[in-house]
N, C-alpha and C positions, 0 to 999 in steps of 0.2 A: 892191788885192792880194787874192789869192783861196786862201783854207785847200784844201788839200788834204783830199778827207773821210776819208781814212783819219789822218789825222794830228788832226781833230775828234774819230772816233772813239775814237781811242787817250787825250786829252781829257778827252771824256766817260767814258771805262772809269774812270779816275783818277781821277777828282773823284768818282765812284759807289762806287769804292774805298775812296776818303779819307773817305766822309761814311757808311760803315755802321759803321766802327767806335766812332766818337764816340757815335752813334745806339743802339748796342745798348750800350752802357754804362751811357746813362744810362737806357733802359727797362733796365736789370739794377737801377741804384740807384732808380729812380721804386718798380718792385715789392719791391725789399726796405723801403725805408722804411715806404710802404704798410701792412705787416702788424705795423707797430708801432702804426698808428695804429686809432683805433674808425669801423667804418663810418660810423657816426650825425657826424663829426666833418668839416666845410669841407676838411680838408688833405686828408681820405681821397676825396671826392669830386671833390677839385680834379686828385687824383696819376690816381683812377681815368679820367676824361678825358684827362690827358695820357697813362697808357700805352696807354688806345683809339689815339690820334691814334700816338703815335711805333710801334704794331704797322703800322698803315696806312701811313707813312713808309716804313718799312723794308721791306712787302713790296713796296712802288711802285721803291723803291731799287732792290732784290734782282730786279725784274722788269727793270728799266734794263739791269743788270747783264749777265741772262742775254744781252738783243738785241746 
């Protein structure tokens, strides 16, 4: 049986929907945490890689989004 691709698309828009809000969230709490901790500090560098990675996530999202 065969999806219809407008019915994929609508789909994919949702699930692109569903997954930036969660996504800017937790980069809002990754960078607040962040500024409590000392640069020189494992947590600070650990969060500093995640909000690299979830900024990348989110504009790869947000580009899904516009197509």
């Amino acid at each position: 049986m065969r999806n219809n691709p407008r019915e994929v698309s609508c789909l994919a828009h949702d699930a692109v929907e569903k997954a930036r809000a969660p996504l800017a969230s937790l980069l809002s709490k990754s960078e607040k945490a962040q500024t409590k901790l000392s640069r020189d500090s494992w947590q600070w560098k650990m969060l500093d890689a995640n909000i690299y990675t979830l900024r990348l996530v989110l504009s790869l999202v947000e580009e899904q989004a516009i197509k």
